[in-house]
MIZA-619932 format. One record per residue (C-alpha): residue in three letters; residue number from 1; x, z, y. Coordinates in nm, 4 decimals. Example, Ala and Ser with C-alpha at 12.3 -4.5 7.8 and 13.67 -1.06 7.14 Angstrom:
REM MIZA-619932
@resn=ALA; resi=1; u=1.2300; w=0.7800; v=-0.4500 $
@resn=SER; resi=2; u=1.3670; w=0.7140; v=-0.1060 $
This chain:
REM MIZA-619932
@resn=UNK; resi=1; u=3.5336; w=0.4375; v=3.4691 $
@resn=UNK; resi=2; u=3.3346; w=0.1598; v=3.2677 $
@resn=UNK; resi=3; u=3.1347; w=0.3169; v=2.9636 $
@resn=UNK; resi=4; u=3.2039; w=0.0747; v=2.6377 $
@resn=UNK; resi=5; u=2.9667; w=0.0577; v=2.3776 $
@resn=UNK; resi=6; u=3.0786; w=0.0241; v=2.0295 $
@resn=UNK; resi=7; u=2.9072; w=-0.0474; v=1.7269 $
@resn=UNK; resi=8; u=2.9270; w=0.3101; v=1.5529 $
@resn=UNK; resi=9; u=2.6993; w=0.4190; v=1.8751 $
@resn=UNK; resi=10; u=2.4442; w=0.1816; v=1.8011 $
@resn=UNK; resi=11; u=2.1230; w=0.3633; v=1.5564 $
@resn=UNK; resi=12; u=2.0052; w=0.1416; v=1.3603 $
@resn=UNK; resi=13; u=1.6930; w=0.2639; v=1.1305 $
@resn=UNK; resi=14; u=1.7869; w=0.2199; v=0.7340 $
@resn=UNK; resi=15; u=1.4775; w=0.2431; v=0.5924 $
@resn=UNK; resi=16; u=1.2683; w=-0.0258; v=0.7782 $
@resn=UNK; resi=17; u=1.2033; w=-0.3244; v=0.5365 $
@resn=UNK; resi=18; u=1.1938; w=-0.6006; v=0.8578 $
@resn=UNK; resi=19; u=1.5731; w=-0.5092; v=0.8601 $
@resn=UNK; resi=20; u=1.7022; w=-0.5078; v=0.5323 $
@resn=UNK; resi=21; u=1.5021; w=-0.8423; v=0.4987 $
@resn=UNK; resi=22; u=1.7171; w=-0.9827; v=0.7951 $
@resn=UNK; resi=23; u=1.9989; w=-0.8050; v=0.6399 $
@resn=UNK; resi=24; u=1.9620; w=-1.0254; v=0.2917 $
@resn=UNK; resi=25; u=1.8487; w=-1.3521; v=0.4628 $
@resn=UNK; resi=26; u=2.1078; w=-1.3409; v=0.7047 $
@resn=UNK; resi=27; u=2.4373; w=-1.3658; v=0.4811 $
@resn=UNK; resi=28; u=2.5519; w=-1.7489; v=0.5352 $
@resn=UNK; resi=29; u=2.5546; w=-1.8689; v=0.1958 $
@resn=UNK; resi=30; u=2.1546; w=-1.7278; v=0.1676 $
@resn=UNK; resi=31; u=2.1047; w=-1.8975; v=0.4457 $
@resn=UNK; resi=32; u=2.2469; w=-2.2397; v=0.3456 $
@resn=UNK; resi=33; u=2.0606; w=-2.1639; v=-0.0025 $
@resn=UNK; resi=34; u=1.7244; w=-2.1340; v=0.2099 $
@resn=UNK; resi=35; u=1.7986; w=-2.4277; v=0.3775 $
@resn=UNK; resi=36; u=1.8347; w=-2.6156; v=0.1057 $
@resn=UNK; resi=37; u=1.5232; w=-2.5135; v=-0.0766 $
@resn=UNK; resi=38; u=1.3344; w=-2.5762; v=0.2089 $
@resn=UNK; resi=39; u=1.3193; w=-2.9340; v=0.1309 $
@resn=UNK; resi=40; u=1.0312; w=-2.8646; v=-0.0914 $
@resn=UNK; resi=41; u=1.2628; w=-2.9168; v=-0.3969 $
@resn=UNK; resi=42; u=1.3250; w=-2.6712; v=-0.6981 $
@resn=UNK; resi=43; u=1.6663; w=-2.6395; v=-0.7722 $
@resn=UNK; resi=44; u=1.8144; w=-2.4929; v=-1.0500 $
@resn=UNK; resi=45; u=2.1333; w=-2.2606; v=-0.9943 $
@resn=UNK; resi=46; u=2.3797; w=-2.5640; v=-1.1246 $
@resn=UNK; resi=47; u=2.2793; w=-2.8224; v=-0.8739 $
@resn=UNK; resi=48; u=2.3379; w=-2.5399; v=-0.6075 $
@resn=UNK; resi=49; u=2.6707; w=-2.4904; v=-0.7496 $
@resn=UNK; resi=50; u=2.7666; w=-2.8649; v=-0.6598 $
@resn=UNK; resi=51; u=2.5968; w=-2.9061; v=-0.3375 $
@resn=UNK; resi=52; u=2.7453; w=-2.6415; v=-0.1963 $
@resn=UNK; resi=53; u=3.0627; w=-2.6639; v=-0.3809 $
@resn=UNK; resi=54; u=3.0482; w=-2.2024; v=-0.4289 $
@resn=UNK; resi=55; u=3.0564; w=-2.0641; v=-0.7974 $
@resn=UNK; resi=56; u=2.7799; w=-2.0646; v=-1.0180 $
@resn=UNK; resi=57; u=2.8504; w=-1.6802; v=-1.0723 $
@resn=UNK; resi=58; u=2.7996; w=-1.6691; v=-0.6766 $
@resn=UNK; resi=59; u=2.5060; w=-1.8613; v=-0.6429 $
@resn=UNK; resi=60; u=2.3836; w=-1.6428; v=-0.8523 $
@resn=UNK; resi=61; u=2.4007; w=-1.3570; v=-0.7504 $
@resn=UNK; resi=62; u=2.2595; w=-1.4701; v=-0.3757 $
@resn=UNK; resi=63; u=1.9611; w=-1.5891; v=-0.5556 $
@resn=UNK; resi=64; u=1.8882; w=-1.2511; v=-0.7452 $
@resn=UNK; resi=65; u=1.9429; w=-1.0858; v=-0.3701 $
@resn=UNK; resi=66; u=1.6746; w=-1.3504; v=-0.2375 $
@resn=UNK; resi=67; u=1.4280; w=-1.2880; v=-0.5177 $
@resn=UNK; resi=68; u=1.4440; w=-0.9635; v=-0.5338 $
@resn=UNK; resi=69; u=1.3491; w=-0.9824; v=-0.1481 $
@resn=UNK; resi=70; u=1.0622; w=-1.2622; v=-0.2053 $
@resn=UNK; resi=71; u=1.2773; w=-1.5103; v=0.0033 $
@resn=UNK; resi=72; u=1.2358; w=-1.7190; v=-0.3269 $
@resn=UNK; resi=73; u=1.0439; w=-1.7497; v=-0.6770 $
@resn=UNK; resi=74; u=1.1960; w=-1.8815; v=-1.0108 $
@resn=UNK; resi=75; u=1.0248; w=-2.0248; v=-1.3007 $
@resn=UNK; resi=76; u=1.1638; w=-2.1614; v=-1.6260 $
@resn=UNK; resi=77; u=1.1322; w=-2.5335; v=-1.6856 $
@resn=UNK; resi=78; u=1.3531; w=-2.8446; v=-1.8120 $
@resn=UNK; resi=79; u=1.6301; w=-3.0130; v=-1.6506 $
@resn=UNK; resi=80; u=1.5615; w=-3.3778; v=-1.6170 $
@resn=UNK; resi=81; u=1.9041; w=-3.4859; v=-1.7697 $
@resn=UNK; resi=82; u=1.9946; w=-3.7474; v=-2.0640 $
@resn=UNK; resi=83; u=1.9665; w=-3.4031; v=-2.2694 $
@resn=UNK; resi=84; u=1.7043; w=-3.1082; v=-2.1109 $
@resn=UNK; resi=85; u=1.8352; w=-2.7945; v=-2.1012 $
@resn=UNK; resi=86; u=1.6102; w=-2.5039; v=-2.0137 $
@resn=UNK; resi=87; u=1.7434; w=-2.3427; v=-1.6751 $
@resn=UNK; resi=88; u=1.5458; w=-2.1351; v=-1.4412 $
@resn=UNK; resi=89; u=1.4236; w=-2.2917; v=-1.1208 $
@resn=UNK; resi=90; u=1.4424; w=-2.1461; v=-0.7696 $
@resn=UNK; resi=91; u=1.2293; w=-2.2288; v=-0.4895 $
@resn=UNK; resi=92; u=1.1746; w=-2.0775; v=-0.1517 $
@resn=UNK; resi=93; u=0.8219; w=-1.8820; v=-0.1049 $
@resn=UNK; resi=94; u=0.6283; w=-1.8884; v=0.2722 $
@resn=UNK; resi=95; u=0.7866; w=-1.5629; v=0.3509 $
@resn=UNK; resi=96; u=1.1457; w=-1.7224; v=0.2836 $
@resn=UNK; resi=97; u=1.0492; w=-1.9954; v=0.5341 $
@resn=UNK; resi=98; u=0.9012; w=-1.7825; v=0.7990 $
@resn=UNK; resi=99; u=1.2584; w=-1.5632; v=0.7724 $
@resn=UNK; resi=100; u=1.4655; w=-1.8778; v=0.7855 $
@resn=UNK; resi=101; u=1.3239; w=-2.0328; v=1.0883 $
@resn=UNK; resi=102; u=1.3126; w=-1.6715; v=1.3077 $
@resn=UNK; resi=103; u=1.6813; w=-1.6765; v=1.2096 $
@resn=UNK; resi=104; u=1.7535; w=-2.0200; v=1.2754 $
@resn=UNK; resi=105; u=1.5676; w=-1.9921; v=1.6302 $
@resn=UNK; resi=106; u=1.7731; w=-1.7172; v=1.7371 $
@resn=UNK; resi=107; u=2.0576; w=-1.9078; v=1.6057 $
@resn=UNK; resi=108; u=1.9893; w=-2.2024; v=1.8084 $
@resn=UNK; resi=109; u=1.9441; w=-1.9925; v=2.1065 $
């Protein structure tokens, strides 16, 4: 008789911060919002909206899950438009980077 594992058997410690971090960073649209702030460029929560063609509402809330994680930073500035609009930028911190490439090495794996 073969013993199967399933996932309810598995412990998994709730309270360790190196796991809810994976936990946030890991969700795929976080992870294409890392990926695209990785390119040194602030964005503001608009120009997500059409690159990645989700919701504003959505983007959203992803960025409040990666700030409140430090994944990210936002600061309030201009956009550079016919007609600036104040908007608040996002951009990813050294901890977000460090995050995205463990995750994208054992991705790539």
């Amino acid at each position: 008789m073969s013993a199967q594992r399933t996932l309810s058997s598995i412990k998994i410690p709730t309270d360790n911060p190196a796991i809810e971090l994976i936990h946030v960073a890991a969700q795929s649209t976080r992870l294409q919002i890392l990926n695209l702030l990785t390119y040194g460029k602030k964005m503001y929560p608009t120009q997500l909206e059409k690159t990645l063609k989700i919701q504003r509402r959505v983007i959203s809330f992803h960025l409040d899950a990666l700030e409140k994680a430090k994944l990210v930073k936002s600061e309030f500035g201009l956009t550079e438009d016919h007609r600036p609009q104040a908007v608040r930028y996002y951009s990813i911190t050294p901890k977000g980077k460090d995050i995205l490439e463990r995750l994208l090495n054992m991705l790539n794996k």
